[in-house]
Backbone as ProteinMPNN parsed JSONL, in Angstrom:
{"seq_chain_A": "XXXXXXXXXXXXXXXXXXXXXXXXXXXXXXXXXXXXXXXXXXXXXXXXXXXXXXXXXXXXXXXXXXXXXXXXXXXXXXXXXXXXXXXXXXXXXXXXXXXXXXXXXXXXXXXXXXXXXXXXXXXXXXXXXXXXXXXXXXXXXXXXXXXXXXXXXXXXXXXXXXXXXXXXXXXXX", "coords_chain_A": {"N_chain_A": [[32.401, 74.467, 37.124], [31.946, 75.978, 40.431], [34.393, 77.709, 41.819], [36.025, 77.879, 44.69], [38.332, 78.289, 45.924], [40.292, 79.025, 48.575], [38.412, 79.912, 50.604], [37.008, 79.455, 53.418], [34.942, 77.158, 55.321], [33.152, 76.244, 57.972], [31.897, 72.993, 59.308], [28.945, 72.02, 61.815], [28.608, 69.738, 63.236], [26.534, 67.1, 64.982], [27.516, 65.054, 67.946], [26.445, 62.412, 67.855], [24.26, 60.866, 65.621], [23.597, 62.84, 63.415], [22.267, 63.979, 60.728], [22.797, 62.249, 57.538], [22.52, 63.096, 55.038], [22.11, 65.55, 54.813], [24.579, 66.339, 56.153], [26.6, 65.025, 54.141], [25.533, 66.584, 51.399], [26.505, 69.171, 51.452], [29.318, 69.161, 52.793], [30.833, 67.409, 50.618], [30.335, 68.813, 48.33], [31.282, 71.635, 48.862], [33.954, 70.96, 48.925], [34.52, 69.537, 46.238], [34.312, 71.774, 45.384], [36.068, 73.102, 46.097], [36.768, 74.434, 48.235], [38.338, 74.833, 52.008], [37.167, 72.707, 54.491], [36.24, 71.807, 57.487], [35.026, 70.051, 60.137], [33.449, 70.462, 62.858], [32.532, 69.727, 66.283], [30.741, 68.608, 69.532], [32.463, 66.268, 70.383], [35.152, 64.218, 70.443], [37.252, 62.749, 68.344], [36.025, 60.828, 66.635], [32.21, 61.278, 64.609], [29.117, 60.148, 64.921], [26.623, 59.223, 62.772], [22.958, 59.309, 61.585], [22.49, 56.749, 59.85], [24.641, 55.674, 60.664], [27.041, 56.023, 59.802], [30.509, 56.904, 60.23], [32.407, 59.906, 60.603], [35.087, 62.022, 60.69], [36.251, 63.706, 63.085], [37.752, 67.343, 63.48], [37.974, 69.233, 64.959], [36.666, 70.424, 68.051], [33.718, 71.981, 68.793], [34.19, 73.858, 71.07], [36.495, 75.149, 70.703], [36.598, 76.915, 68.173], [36.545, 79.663, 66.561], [34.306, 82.11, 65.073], [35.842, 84.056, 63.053], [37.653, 82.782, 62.219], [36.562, 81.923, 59.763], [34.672, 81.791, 56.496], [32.116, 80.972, 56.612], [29.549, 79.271, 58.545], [28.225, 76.575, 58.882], [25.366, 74.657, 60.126], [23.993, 71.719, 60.708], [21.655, 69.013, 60.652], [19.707, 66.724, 61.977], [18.315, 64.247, 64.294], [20.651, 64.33, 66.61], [21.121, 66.859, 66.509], [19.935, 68.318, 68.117], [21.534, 68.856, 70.555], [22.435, 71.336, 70.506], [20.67, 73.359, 71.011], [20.82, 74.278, 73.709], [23.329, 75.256, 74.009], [26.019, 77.205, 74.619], [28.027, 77.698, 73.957], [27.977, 77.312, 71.094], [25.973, 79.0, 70.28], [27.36, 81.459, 70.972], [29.158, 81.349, 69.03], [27.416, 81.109, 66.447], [26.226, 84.055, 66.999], [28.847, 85.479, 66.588], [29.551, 84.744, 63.643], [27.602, 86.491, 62.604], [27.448, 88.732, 63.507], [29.895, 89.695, 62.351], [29.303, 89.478, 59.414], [30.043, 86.892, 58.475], [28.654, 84.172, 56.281], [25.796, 82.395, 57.308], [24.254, 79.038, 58.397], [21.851, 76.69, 58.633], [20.417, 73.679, 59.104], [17.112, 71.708, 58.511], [16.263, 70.568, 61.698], [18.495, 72.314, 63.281], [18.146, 75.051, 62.754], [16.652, 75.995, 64.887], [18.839, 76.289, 66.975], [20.13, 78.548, 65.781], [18.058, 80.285, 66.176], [17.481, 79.917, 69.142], [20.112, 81.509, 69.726], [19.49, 84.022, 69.221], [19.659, 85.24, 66.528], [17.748, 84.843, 64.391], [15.699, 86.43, 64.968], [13.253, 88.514, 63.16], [14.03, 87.731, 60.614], [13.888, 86.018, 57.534], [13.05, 82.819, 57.547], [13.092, 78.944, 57.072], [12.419, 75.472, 58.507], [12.696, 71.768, 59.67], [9.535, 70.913, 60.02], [8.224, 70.213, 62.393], [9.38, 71.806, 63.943], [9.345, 74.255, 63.661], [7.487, 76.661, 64.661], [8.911, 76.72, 67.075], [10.944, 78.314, 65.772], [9.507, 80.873, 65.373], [8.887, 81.705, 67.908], [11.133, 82.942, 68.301], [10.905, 85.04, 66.971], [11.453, 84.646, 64.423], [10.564, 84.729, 60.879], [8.56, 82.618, 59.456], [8.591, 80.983, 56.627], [6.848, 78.391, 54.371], [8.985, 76.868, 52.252], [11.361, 74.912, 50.785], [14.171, 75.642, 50.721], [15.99, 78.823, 52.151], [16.886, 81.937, 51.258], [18.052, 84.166, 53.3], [19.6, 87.665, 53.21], [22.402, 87.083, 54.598], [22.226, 85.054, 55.309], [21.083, 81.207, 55.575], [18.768, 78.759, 55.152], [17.181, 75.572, 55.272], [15.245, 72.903, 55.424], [15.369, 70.405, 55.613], [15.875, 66.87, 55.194], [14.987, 66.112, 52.355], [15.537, 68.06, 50.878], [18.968, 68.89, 51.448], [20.41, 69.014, 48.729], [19.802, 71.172, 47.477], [20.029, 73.289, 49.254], [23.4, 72.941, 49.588], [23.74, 73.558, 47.395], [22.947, 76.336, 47.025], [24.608, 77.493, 49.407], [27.123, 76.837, 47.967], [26.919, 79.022, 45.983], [26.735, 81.309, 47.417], [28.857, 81.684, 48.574], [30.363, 82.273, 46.381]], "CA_chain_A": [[32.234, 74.324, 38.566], [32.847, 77.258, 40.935], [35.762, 77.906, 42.226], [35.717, 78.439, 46.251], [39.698, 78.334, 46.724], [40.57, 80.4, 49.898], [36.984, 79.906, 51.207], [37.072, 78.383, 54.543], [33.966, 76.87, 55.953], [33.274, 75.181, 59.072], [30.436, 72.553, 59.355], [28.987, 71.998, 63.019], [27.591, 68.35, 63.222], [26.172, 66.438, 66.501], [28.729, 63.766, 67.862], [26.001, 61.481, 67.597], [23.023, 61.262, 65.127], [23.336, 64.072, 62.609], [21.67, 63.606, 59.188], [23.561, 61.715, 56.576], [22.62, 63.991, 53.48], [22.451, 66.882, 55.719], [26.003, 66.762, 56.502], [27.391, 64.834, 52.917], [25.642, 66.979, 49.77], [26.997, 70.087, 51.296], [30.503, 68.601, 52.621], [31.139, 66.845, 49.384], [29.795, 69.988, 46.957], [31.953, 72.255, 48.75], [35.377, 70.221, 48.708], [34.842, 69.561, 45.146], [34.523, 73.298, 44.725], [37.703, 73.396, 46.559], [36.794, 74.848, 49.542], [38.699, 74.243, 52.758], [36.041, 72.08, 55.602], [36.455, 71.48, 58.946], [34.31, 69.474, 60.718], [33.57, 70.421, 64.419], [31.249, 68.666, 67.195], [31.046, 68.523, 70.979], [32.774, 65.165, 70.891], [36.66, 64.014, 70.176], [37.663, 61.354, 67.248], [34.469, 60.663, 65.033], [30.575, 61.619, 64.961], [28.043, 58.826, 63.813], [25.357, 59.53, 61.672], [22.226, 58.19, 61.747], [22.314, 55.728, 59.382], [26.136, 54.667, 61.213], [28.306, 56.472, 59.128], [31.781, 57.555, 60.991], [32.862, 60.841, 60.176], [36.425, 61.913, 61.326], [35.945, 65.477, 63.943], [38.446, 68.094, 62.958], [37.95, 70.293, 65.893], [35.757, 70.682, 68.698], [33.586, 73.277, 68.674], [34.679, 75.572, 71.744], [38.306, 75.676, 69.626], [36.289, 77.036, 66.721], [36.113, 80.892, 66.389], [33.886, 82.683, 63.626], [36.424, 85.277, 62.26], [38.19, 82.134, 61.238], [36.034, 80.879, 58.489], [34.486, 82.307, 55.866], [30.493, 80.612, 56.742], [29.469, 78.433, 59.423], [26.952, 75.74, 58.755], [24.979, 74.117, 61.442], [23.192, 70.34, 60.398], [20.302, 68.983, 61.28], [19.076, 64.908, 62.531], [17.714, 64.399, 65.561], [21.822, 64.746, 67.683], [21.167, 68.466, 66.763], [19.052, 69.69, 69.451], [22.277, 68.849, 71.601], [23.506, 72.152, 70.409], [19.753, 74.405, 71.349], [21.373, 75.176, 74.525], [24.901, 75.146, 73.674], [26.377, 78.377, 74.938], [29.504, 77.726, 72.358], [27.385, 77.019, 69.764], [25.326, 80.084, 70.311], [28.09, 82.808, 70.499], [29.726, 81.009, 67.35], [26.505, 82.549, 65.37], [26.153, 85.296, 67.047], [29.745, 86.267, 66.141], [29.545, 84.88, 62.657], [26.83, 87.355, 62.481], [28.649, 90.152, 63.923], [31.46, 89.639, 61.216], [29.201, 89.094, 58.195], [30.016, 85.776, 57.68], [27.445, 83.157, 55.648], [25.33, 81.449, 58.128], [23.682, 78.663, 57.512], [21.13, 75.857, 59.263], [19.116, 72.956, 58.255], [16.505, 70.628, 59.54], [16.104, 71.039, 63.282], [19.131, 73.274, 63.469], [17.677, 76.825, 62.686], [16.377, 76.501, 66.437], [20.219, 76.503, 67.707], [20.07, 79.95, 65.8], [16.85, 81.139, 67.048], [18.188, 80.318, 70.888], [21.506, 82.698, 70.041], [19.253, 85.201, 68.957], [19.595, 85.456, 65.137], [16.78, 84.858, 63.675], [14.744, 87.739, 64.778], [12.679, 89.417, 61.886], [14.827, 86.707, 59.145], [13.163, 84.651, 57.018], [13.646, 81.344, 57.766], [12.745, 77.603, 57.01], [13.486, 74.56, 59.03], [11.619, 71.378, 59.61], [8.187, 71.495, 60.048], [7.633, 70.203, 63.34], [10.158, 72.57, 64.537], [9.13, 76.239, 62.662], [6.943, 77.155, 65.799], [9.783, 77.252, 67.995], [11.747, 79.27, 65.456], [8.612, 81.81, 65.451], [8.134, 81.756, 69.067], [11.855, 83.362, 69.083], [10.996, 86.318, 66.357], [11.775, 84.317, 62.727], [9.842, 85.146, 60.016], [8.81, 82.008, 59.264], [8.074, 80.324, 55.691], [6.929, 77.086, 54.335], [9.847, 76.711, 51.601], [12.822, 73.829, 51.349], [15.641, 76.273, 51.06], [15.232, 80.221, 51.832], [17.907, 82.479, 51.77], [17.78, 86.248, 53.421], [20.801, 87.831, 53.473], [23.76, 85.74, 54.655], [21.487, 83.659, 56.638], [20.624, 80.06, 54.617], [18.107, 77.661, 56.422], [17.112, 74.839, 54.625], [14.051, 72.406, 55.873], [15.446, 68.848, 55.712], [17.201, 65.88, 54.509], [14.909, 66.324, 51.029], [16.441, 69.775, 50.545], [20.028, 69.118, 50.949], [21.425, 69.18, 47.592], [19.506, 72.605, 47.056], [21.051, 73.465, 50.432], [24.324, 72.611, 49.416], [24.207, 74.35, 45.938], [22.755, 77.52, 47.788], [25.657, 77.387, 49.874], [28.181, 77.478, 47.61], [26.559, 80.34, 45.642], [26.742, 82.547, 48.695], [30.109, 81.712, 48.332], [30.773, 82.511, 45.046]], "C_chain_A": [[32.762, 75.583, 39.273], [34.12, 77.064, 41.379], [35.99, 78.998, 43.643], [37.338, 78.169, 46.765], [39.901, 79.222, 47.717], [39.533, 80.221, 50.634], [37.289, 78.38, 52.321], [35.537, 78.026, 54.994], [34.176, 75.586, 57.276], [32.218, 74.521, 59.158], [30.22, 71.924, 61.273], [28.207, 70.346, 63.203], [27.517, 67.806, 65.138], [27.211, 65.404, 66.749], [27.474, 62.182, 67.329], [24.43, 61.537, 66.987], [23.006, 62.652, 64.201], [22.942, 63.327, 61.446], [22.426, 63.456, 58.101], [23.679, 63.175, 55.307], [22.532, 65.286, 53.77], [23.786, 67.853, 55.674], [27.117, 66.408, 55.001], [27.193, 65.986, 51.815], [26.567, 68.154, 50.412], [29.065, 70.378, 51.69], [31.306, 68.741, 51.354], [31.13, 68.123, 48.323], [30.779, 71.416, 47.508], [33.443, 71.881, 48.859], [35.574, 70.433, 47.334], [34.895, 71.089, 44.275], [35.871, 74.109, 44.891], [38.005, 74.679, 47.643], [37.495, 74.613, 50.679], [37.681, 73.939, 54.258], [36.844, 71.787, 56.616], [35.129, 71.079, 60.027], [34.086, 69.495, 62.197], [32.234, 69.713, 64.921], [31.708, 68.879, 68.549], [31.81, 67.873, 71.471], [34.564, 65.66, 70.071], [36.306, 62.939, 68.764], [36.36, 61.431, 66.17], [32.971, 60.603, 65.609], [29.986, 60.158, 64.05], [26.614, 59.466, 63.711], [24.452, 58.539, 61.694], [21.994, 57.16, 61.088], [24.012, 55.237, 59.783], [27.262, 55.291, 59.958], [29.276, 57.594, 60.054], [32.541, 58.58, 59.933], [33.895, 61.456, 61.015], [35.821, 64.194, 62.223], [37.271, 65.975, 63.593], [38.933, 69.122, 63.991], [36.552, 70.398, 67.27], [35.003, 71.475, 68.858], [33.744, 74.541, 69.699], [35.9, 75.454, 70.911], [37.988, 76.525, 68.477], [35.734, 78.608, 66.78], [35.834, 81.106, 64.924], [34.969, 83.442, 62.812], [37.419, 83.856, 61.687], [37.816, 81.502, 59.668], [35.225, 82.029, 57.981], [32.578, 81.869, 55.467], [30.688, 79.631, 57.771], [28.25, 77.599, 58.991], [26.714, 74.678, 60.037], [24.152, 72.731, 60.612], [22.588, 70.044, 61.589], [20.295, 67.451, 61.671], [18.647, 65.337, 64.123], [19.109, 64.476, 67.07], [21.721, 66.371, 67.744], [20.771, 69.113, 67.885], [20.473, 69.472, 70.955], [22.843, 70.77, 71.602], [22.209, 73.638, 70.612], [20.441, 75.19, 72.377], [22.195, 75.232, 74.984], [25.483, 76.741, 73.706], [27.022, 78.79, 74.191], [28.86, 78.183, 71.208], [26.807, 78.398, 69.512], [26.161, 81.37, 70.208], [29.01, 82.337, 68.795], [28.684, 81.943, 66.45], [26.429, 83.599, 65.599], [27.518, 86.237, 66.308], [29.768, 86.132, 64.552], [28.612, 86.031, 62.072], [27.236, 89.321, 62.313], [29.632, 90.801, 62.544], [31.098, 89.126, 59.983], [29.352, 88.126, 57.903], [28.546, 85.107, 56.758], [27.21, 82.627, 56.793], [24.448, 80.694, 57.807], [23.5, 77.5, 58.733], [20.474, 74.911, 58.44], [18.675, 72.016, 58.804], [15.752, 71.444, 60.659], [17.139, 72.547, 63.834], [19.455, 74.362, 63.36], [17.381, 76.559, 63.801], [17.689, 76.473, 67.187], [20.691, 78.166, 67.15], [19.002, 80.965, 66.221], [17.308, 81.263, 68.391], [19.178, 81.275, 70.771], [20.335, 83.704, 69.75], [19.519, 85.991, 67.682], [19.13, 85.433, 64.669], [15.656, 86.293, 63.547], [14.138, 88.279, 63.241], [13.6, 89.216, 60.574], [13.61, 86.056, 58.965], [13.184, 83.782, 56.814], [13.114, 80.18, 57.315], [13.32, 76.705, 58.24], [12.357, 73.29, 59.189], [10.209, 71.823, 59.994], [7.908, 71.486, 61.358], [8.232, 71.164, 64.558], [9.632, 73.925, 64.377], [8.096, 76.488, 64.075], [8.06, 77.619, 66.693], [11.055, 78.317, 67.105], [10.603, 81.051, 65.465], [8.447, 82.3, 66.663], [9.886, 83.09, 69.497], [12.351, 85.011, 67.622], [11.525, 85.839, 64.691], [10.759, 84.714, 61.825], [9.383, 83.616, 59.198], [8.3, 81.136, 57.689], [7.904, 79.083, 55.032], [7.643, 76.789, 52.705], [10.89, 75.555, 51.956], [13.813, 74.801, 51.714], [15.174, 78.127, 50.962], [16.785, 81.329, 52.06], [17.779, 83.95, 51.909], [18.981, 86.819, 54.111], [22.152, 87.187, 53.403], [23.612, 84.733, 55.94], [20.817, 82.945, 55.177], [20.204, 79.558, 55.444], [17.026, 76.935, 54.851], [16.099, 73.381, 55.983], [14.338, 70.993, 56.059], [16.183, 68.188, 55.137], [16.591, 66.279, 52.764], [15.87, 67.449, 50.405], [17.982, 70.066, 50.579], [21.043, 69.031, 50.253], [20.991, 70.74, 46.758], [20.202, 73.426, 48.14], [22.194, 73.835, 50.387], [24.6, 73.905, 48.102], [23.913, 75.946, 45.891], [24.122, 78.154, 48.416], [26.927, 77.804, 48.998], [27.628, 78.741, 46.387], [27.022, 81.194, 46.541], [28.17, 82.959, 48.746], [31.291, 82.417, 47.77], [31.771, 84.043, 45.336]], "O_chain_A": [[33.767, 76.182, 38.889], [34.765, 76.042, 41.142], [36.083, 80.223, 43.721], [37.536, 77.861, 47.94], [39.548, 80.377, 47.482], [39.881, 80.477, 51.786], [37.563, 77.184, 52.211], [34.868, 79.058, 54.945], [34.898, 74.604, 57.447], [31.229, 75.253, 59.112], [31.183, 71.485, 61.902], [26.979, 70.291, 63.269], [28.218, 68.09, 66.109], [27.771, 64.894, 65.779], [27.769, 61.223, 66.616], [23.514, 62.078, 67.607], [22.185, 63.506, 64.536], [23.279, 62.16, 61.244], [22.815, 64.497, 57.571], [24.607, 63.895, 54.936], [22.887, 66.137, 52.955], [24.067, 69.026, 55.431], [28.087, 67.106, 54.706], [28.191, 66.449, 51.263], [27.645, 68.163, 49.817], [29.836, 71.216, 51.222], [32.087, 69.628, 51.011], [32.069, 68.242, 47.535], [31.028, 72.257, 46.645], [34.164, 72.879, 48.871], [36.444, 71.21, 46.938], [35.285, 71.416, 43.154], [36.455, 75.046, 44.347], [38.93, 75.473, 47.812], [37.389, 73.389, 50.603], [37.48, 74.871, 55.036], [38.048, 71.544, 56.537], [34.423, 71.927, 60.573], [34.533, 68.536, 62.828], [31.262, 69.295, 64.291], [32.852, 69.263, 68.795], [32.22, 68.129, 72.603], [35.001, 66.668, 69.516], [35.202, 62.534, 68.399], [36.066, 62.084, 65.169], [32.593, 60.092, 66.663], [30.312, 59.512, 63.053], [25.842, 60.025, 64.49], [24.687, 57.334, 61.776], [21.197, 56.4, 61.637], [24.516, 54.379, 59.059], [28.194, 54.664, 59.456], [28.948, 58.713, 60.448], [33.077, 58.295, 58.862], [33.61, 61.444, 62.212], [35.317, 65.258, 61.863], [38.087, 65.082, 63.363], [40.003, 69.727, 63.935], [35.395, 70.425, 66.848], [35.703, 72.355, 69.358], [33.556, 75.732, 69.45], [35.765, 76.453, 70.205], [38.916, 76.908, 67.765], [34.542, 78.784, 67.033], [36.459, 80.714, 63.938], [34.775, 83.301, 61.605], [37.925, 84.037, 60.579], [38.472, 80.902, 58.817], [35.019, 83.04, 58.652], [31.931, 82.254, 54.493], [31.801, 79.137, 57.956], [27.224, 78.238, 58.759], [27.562, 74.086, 60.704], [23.611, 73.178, 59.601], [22.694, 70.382, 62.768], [21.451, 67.05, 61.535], [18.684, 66.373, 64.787], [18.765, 64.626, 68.243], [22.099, 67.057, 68.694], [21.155, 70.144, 68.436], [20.297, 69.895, 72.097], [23.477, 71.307, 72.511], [22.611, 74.786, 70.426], [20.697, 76.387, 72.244], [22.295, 75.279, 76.21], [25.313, 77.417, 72.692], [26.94, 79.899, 73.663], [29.111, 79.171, 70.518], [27.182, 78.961, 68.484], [25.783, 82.285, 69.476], [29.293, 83.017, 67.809], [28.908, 83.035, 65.928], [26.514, 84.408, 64.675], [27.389, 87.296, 65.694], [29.97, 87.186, 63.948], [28.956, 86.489, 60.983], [27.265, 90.33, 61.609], [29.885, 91.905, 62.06], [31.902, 88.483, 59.308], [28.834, 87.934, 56.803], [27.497, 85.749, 56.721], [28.179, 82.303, 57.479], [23.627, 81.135, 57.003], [24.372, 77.249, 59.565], [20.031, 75.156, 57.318], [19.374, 71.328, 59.548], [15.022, 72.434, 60.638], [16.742, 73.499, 64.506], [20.545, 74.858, 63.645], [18.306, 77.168, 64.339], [17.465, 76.718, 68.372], [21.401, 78.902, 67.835], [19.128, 82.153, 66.517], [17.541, 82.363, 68.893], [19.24, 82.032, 71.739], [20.551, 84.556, 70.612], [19.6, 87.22, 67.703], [19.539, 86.091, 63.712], [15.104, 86.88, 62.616], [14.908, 88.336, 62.282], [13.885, 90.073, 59.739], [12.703, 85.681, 59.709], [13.376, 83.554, 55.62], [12.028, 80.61, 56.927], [14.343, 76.989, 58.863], [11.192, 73.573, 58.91], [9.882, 72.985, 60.232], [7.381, 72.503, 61.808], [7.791, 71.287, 65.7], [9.619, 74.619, 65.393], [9.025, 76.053, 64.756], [8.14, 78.8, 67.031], [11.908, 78.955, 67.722], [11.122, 82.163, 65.563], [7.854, 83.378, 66.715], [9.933, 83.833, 70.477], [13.385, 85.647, 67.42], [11.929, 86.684, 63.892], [9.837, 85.191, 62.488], [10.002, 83.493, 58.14], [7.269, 80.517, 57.952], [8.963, 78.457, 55.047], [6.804, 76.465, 51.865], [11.225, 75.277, 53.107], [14.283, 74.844, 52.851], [14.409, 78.649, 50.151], [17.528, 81.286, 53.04], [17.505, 84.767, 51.029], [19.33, 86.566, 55.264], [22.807, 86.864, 52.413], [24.218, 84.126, 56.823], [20.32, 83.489, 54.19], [20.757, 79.575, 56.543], [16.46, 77.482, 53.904], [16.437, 73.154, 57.145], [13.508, 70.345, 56.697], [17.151, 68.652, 54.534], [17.414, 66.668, 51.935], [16.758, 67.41, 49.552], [18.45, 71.061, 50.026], [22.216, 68.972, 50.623], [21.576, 71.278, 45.819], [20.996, 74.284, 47.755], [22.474, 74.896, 50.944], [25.425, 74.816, 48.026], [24.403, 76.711, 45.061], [24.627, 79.18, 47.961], [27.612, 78.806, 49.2], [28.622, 79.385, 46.05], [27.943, 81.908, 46.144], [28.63, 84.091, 48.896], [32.375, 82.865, 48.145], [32.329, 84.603, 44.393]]}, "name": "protein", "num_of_chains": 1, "seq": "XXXXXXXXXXXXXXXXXXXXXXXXXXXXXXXXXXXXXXXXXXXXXXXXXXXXXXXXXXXXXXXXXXXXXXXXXXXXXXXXXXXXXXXXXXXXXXXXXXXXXXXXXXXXXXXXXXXXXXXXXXXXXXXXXXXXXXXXXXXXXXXXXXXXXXXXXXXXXXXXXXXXXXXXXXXXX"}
C-alpha cells in the first residue's frame, strides 16, 4: 500500500447532497494510505449525502487556505453546483494552482474549476451533461472516466470513483 504520511489533503464537499462514493472511495483510500483529510463545506457540524449519510465538517471552507495542503479535491452530487459561484471556492483553486498543488474534481465539480479559471487549454472530464459548460470556459474536453493532465485530476462520476481515488493517491505518491 502506498505510503502518503505527511501528505495533507483537503476534500471540499457540499453541506447538503454531495455524492456518497464521490466523497467515500477517495476519503477512505487516502486515510488508509495514511494521509491526513480534512473535510471542508460552506456549512458548520455535518454535510448529508445524498443517500443521508452524515459526515462530520472539519473546517469551513473560507478557513481553508491552499499552501496548507498538499491537493485539494472538489466532489461532485447535485449540492456541488453550490460552490460554481463560490468566490472562496474559486480562489482556493486558483491558489492551489499557483502553488503546484494536486487539484482535483469530479462529477459536476470540474465546472467550480472552470468558473475560477483553471481549466483553460487542460484536459478535462466531468459528467456528461455538464462537459459543455466546462468547454464553453476553455477545457479541453474528453469523453474518459478519469483523465489526468498535469496536477489537475477530473474524474466523470460516481462510476469512476474508485479509479478517481486510486489516481489520486498516485499523484501523491
Amino acid at each position: 500500500m502506498p505510503d502518503l504520511k505527511g501528505k495533507k489533503v483537503l476534500i471540499v464537499i457540499a453541506a447538503a447532497d454531495f455524492r456518497d462514493e464521490e466523497f467515500f472511495a477517495p476519503y477512505n483510500r487516502l486515510r488508509q494510505c495514511g494521509a491526513a483529510v480534512t473535510v471542508a463545506s460552506s456549512g458548520k457540524g455535518k454535510a448529508v449525502s445524498v443517500f443521508g449519510k452524515m459526515v462530520a465538517i472539519d473546517r469551513q471552507i473560507a478557513e481553508c487556505k491552499a499552501e496548507d495542503y498538499d491537493a485539494i479535491v472538489f466532489i461532485g452530487g447535485p449540492g456541488a453546483a453550490e460552490f460554481f459561484t463560490n468566490a472562496t471556492a474559486h480562489a482556493l483553486a486558483r491558489t492551489a494552482v499557483e502553488q503546484g498543488k494536486v487539484l482535483a474534481a469530479i462529477c459536476i465539480a470540474p465546472v467550480t474549476l472552470a468558473n475560477a479559471g483553471v481549466l483553460k487549454g487542460k484536459k478535462v472530464t466531468g459528467f456528461p451533461s455538464f462537459q459543455n459548460q466546462l468547454a464553453a470556459q476553455g477545457a479541453l474536453v474528453v469523453s474518459q472516466d478519469v483523465i489526468q493532465d498535469g496536477k489537475l485530476l477530473t474524474a466523470s462520476g460516481p462510476k469512476a470513483a474508485r479509479e478517481f481515488a486510486a489516481a489520486l493517491v498516485k499523484m501523491l505518491e
